[in-house]
Backbone bond lengths (Angstrom), bond angles and torsions (degrees), N, CA, C in turn:
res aa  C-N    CA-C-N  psi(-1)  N-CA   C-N-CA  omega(-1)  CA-C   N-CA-C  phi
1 X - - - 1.462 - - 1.526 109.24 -
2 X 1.441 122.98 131.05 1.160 119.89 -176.15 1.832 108.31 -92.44
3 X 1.544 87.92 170.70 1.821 80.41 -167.44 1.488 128.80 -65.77
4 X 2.050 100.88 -19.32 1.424 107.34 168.81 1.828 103.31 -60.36
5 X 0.930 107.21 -66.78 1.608 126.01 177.49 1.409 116.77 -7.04
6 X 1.985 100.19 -59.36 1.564 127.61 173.14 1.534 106.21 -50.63
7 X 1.394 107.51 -46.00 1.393 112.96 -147.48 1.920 99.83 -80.04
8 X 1.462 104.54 -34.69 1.659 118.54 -166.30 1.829 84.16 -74.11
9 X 1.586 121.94 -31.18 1.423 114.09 -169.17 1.576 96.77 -71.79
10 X 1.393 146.25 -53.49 1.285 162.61 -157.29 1.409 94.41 -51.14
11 X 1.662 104.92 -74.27 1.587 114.75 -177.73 1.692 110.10 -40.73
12 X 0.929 113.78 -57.55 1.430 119.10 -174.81 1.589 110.44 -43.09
13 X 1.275 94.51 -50.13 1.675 101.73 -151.39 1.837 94.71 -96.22
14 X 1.129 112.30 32.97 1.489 107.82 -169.81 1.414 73.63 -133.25
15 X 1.660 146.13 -57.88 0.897 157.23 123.69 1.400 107.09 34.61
16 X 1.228 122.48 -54.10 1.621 124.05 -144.66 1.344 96.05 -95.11
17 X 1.660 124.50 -25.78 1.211 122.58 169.27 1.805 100.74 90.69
18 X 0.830 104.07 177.49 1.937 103.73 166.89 1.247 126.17 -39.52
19 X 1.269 107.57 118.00 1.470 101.55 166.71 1.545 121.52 -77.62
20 X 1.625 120.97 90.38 1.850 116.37 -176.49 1.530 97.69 -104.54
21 X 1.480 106.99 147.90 1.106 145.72 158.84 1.162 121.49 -24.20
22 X 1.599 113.23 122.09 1.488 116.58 -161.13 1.836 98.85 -102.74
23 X 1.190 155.88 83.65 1.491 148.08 -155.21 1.531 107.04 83.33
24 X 1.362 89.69 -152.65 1.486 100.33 -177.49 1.048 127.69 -72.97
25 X 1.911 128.17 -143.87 1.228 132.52 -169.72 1.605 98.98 -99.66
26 X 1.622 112.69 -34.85 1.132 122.13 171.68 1.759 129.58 -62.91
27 X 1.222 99.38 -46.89 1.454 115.68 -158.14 2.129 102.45 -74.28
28 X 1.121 116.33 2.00 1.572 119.31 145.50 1.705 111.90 67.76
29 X 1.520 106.62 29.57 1.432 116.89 -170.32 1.193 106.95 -140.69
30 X 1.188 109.41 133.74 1.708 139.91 168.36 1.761 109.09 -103.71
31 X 1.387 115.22 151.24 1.309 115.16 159.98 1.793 98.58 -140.36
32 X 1.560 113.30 165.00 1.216 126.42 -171.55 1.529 93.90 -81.55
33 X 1.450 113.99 141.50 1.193 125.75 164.01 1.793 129.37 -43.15
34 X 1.340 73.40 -49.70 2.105 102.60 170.12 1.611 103.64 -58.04
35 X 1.054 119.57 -47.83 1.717 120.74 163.37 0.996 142.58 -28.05
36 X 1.946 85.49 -78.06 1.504 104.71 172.96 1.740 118.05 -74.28
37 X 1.909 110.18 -28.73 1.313 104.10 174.09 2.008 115.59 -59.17
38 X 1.290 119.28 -19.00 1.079 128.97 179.52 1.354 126.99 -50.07
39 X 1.623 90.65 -56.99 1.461 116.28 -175.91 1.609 99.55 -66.46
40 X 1.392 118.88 -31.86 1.908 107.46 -155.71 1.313 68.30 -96.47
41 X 1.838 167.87 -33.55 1.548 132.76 -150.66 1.925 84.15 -77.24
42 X 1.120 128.76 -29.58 1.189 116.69 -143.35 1.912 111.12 -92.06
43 X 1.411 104.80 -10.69 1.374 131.96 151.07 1.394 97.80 -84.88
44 X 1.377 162.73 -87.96 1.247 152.55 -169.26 2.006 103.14 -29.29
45 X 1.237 104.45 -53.59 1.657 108.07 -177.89 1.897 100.65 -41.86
46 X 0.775 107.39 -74.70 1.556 110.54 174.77 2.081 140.55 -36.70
47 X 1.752 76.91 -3.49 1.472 89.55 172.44 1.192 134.41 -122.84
48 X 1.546 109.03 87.24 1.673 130.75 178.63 1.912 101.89 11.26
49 X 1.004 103.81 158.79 1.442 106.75 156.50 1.505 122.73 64.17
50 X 1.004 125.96 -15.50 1.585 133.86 -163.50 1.477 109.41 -143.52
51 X 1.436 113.55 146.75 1.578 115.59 168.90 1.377 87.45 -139.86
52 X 1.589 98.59 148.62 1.524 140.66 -160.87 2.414 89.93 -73.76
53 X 1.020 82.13 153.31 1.686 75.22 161.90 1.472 95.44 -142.99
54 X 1.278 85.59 -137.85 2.377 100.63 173.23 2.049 98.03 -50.78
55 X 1.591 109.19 152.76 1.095 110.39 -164.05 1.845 93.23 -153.71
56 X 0.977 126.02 97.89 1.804 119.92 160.43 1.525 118.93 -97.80
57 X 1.223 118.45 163.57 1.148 118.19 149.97 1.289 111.48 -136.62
58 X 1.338 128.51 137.17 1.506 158.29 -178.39 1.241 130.09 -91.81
59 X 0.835 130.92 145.75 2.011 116.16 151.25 2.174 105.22 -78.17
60 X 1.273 83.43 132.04 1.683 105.83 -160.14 1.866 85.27 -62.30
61 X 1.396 115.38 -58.61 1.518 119.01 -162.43 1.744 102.63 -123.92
62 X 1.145 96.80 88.92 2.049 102.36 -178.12 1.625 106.92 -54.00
63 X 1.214 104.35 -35.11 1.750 97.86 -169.90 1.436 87.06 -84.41
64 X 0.859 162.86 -16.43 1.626 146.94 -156.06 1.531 101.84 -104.98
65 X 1.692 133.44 -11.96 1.180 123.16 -158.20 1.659 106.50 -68.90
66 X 1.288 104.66 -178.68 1.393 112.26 177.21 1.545 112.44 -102.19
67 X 1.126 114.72 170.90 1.774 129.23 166.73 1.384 116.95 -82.60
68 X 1.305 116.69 82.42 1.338 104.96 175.98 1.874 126.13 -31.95
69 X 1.338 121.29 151.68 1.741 106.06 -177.56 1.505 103.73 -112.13
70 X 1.442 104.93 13.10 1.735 106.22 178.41 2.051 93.89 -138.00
71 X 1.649 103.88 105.23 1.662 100.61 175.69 1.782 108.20 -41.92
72 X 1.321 95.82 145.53 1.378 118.48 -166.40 1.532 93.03 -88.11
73 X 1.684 106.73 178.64 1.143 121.61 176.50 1.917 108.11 -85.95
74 X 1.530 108.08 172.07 1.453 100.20 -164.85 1.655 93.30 -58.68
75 X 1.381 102.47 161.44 1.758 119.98 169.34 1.767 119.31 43.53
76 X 1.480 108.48 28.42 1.653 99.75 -164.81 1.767 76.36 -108.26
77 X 1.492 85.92 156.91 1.325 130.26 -164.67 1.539 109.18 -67.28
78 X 1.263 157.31 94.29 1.471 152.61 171.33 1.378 110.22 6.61
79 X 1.484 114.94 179.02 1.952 115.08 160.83 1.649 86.08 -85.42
80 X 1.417 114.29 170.75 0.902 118.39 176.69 1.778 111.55 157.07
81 X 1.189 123.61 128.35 1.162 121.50 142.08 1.191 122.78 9.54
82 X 1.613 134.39 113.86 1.175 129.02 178.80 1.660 133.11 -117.29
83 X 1.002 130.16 139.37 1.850 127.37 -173.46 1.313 100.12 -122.48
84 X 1.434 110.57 116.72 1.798 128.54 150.12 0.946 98.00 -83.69
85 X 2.056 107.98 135.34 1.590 120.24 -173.59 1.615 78.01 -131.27
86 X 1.621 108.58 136.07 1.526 100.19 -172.68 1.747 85.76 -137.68
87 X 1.373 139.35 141.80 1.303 137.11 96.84 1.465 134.97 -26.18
88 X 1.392 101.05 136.31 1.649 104.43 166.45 1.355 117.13 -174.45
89 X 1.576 107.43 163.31 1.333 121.06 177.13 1.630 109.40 -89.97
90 X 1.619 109.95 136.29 1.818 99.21 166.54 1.443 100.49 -131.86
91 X 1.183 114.13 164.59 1.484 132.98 171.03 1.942 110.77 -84.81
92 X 1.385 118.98 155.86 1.396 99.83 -176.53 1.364 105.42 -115.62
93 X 1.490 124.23 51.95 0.835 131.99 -165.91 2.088 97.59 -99.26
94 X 0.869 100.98 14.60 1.377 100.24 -173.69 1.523 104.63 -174.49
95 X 1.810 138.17 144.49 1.363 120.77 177.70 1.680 121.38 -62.39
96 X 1.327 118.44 141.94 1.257 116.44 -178.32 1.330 138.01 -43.31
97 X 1.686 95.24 -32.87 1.429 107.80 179.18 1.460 104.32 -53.11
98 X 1.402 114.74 -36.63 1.282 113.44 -129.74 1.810 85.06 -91.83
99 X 1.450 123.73 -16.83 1.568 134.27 -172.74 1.410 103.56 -86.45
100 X 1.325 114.33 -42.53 1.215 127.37 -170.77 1.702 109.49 -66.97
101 X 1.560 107.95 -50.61 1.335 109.48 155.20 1.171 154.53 -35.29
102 X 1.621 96.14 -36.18 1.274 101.29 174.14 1.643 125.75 -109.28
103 X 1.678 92.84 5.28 1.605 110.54 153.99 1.294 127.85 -64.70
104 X 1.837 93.19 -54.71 1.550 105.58 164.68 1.196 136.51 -14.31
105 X 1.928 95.89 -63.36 1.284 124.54 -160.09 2.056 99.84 -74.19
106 X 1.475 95.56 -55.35 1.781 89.02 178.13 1.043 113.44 -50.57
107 X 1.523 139.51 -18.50 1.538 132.16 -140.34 1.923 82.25 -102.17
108 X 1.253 90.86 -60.45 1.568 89.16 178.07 1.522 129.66 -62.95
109 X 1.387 116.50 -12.22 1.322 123.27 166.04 1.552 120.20 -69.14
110 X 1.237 111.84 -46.08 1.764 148.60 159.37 1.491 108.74 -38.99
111 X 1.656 108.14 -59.80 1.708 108.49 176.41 1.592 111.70 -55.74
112 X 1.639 104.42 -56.26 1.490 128.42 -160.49 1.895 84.87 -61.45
113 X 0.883 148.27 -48.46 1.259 145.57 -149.70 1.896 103.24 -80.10
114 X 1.264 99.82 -31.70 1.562 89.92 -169.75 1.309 99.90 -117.51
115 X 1.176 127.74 12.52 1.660 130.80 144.97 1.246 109.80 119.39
116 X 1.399 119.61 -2.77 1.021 128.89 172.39 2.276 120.56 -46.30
117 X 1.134 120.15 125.25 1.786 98.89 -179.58 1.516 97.33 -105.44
118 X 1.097 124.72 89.57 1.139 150.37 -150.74 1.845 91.07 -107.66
119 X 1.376 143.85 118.93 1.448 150.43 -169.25 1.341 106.27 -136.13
120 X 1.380 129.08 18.41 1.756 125.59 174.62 1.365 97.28 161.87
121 X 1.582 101.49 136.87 1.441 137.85 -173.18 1.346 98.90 -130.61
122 X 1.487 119.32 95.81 1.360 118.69 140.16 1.209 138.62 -73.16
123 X 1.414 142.37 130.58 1.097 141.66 165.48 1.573 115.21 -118.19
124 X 1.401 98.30 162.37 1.393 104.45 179.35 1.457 106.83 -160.01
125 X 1.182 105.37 132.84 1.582 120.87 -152.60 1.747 85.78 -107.42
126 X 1.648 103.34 123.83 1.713 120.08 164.48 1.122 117.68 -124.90
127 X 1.594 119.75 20.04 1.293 109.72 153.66 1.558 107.67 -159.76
128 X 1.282 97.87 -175.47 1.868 104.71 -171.94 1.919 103.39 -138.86
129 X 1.050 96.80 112.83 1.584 109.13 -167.89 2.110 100.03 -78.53
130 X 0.914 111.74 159.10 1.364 107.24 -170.83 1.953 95.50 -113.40
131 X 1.331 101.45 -14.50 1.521 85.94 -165.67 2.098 82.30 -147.55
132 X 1.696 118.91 144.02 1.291 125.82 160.48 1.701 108.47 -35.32
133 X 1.449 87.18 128.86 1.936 104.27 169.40 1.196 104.36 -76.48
134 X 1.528 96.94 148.27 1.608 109.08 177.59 1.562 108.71 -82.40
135 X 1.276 111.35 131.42 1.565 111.54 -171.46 1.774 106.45 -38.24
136 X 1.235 108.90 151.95 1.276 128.75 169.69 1.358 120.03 -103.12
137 X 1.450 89.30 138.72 1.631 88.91 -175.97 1.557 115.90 -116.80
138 X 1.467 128.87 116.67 1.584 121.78 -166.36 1.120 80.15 -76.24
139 X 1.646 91.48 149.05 1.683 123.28 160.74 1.558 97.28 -123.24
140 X 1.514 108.43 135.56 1.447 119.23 -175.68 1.634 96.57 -110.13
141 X 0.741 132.58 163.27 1.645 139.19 166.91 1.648 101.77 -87.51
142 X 1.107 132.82 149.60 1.488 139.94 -174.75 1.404 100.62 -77.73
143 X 1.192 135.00 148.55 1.497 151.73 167.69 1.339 111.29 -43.61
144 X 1.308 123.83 125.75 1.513 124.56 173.30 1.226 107.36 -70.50
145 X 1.866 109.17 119.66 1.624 92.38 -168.58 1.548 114.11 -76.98
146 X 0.682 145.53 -167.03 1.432 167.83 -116.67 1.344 112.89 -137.41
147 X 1.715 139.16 107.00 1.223 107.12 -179.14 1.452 109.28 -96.69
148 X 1.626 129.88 173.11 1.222 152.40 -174.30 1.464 90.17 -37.32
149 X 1.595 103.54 137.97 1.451 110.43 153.87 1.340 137.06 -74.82
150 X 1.249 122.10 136.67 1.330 116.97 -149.58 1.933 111.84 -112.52
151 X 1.418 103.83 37.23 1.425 109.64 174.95 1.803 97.07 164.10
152 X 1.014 115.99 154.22 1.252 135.11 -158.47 1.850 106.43 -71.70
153 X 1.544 111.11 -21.95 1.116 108.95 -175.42 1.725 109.99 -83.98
154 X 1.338 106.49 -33.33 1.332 133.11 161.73 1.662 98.71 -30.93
155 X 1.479 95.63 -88.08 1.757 103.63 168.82 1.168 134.32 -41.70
156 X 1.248 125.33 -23.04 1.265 108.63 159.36 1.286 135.68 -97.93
157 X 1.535 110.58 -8.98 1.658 112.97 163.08 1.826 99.94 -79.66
158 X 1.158 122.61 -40.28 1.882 97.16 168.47 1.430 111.32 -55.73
159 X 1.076 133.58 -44.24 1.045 122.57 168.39 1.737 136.51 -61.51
160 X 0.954 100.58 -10.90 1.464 114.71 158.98 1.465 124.93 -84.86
161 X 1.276 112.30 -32.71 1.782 138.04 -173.39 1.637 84.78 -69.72
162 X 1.405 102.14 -76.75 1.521 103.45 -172.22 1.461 128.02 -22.09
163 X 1.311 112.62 -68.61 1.450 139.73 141.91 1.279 111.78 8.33
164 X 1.498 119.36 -45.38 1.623 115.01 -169.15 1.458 106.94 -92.94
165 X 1.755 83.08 130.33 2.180 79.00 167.46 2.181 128.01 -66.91
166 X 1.218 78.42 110.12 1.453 83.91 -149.64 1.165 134.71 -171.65
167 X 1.427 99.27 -59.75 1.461 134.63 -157.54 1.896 91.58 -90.99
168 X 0.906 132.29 102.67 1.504 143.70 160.04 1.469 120.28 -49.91
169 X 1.261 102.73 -49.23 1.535 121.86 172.23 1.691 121.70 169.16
170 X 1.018 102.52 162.64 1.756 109.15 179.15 1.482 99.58 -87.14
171 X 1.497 111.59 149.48 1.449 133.25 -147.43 1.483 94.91 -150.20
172 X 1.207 101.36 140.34 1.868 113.07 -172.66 1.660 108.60 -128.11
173 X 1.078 128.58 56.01 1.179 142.57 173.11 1.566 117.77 -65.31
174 X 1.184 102.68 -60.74 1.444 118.55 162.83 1.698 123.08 -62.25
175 X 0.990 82.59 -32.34 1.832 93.06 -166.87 0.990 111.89 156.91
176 X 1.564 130.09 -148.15 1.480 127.72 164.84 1.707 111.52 -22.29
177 X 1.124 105.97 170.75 1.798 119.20 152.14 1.519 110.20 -68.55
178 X 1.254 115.03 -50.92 1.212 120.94 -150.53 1.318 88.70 -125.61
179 X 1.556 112.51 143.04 2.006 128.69 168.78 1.720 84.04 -122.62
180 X 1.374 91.17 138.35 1.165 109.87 164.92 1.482 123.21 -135.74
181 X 1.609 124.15 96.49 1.511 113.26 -170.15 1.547 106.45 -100.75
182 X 1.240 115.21 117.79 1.628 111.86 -174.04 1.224 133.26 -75.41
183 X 1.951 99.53 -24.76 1.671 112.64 -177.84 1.738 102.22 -74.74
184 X 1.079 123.18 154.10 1.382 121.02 -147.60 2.142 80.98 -138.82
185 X 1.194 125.34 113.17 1.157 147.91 -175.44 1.411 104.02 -79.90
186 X 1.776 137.98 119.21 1.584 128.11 168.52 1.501 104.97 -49.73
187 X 1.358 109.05 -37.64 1.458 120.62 -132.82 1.456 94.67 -76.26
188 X 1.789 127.37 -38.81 1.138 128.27 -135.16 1.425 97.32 -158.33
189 X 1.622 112.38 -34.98 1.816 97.69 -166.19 1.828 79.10 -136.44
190 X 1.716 115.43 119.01 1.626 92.20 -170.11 2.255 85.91 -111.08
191 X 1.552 103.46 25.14 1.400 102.85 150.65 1.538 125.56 -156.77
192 X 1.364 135.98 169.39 1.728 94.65 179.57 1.446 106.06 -71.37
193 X 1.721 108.39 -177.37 0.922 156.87 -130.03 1.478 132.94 -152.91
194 X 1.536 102.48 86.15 1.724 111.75 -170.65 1.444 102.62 -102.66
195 X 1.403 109.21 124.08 1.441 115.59 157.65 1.796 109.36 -95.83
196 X 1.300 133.53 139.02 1.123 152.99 151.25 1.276 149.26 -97.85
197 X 1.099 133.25 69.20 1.911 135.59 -167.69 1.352 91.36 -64.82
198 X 1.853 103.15 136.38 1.706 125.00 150.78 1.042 114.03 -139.08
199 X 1.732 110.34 160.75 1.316 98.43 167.26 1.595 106.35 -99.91
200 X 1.529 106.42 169.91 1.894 96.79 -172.25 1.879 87.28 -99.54
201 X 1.272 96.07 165.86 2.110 111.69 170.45 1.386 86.65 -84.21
202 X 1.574 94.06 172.19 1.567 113.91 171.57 1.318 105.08 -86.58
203 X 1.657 109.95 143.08 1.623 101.91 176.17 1.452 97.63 105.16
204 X 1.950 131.66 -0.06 0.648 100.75 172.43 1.614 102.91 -127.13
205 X 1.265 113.04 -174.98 1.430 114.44 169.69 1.363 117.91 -114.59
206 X 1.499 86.36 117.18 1.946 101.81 -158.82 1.688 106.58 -37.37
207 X 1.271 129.47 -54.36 1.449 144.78 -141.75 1.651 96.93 -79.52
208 X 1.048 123.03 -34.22 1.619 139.03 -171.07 1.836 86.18 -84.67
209 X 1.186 103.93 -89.54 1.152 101.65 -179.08 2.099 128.27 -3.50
210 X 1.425 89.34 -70.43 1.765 107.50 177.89 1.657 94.46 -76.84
211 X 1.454 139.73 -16.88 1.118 107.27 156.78 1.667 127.47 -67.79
212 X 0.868 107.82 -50.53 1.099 114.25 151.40 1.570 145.58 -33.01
213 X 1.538 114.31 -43.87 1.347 108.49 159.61 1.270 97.14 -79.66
214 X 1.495 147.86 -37.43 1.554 125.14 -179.43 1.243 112.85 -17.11
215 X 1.723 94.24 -68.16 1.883 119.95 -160.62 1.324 100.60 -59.78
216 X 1.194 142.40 -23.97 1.741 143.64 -129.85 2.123 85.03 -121.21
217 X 1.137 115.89 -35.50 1.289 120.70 177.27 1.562 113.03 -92.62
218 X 1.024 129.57 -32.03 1.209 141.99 158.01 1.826 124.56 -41.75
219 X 1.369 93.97 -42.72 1.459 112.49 -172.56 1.594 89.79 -90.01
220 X 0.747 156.57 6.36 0.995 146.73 -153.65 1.803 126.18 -118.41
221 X 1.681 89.39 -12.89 1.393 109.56 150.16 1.779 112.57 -130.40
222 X 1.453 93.24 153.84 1.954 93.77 173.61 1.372 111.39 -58.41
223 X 1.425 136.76 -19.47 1.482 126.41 -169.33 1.204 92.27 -93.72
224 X 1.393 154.90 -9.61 1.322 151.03 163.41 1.934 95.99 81.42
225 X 1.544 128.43 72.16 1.586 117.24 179.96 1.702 101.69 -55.67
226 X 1.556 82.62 161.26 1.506 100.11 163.93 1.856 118.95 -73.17
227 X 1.081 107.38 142.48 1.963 89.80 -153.34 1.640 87.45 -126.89
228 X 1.627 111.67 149.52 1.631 105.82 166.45 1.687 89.43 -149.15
229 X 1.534 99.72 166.97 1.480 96.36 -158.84 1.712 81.93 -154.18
230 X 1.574 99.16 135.46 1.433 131.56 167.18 1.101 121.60 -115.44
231 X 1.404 113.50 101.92 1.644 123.78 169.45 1.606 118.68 -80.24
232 X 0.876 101.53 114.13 1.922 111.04 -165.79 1.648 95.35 -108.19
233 X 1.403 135.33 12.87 1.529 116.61 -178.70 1.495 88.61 -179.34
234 X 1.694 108.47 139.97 1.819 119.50 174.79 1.467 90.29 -129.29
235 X 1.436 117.34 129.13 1.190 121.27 148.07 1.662 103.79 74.94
C-alpha cells in the first residue's frame, strides 16, 4: 500500500465514525456510525419544524456493557445500551418541547428500526429559526468498494454474504471485504474466525440482514466459523 493509499485508507476509516453495536451481545454485528447516523438525519428530515445538526451515538452506560461472544471489529464499541446526542435548529412556531418531541420520537423509531437498542435521545436545541427549513436532503458518500479477494476462503464467504437478500454489496473500508483468521485460539477463538463488511439495500432492516449473512457465511464451511459482520452503508 502506498502512502497516498494509507492516507485515502485513514480518511475513510476515521470517516465511518464509531463503530456501535448492531443488536445484542450475541447477535455479532457492528454498523458504522456514518450509517446508522444517516439513516436517523433522514427520519429527522421528515420532521416539520426542526433541522438535524451534529448527531453521535454512544454507549448510554460504558460500565454496564456486555461481552460480546463473537470478537468485534478493531475499536468498535461493546453491545450495550445506546444514547443519540443530537443538536438542532427549531422554529417557534409551536413550544419546543412539543418539536423536540416529536424529533425524539423519529430518532428513536429510526434507531429501533435498524437494530440499533438505543434507551435515550438527548437533544439540545442551539438555535431558533425565524421562518420553516427547507427540507433536507442526506447525502451519504457511496460504499467503499471492496477489493478482490485474496484466497479462496475469502471467496467463498463473499460469496455467501452476497447470497443474502439484503446485502447490496461488499464494502472494503477496513480492508478486504472479508478477514479471514484460520488459526483458531483455545483461549479466545475455539474455531476460526471471519469478519465481513456490507452494505444493507433500502427496504431492509440492517440487524436481520447481518444476521443473516452471519448464518449464510457460517454454513458455508462444515466447522461452522465464528462470523462478525460490519455494515458500513444502509440504503
Amino acid at each position: 500500500m502506498t502512502a497516498q493509499q494509507w492516507t485515502q485508507h485513514i480518511r475513510h476509516r476515521l470517516a465511518l465514525g464509531r463503530l456501535v453495536p448492531l443488536g445484542g451481545p450475541r447477535d455479532g454485528s457492528w454498523i458504522a456510525e456514518r450509517a446508522a447516523g444517516a439513516v436517523l438525519r433522514r427520519a429527522a428530515a421528515d420532521v416539520p419544524g426542526v433541522r438535524l445538526g451534529g448527531l453521535r451515538i454512544a454507549l448510554a452506560d460504558p460500565e454496564g456493557a456486555a461481552v460480546p461472544v463473537v470478537p468485534p471489529p478493531p475499536s468498535a464499541l461493546p453491545p450495550g445500551a445506546l444514547r443519540v446526542s443530537a443538536e438542532l435548529s427549531a422554529t417557534a412556531a409551536e413550544p419546543l418541547p412539543v418539536a423536540t418531541g416529536r424529533l425524539r420520537a423519529a430518532l428513536g423509531r429510526a434507531a429501533r428500526d435498524l437494530g440499533l437498542e438505543v434507551t435515550e435521545v438527548d437533544l439540545r436545541v442551539t438555535a431558533l429559526l425565524e421562518e420553516e427549513p427547507a427540507p433536507e436532503t442526506v447525502r451519504v458518500p457511496p460504499p467503499e468498494p471492496a477489493a478482490e479477494s485474496t484466497g479462496p476462503d475469502e471467496a467463498r464467504a463473499a460469496r455467501a454474504a452476497r447470497s443474502v437478500a439484503g446485502v447490496a454489496a461488499l464494502t472494503g473500508v477496513l480492508g478486504h471485504a472479508v478477514h479471514v483468521q484460520e488459526e483458531a485460539r483455545p483461549d479466545t477463538l475455539p474455531r476460526r474466525y471471519v469478519r465481513v463488511e456490507i452494505a444493507v439495500g433500502a427496504g431492509h432492516r440492517a440487524v436481520e440482514v447481518a444476521r443473516e449473512a452471519r448464518a449464510a457465511v457460517s454454513a458455508a464451511w462444515e466447522d461452522h466459523p465464528i462470523v462478525a459482520v460490519l455494515v458500513t452503508a444502509v440504503g
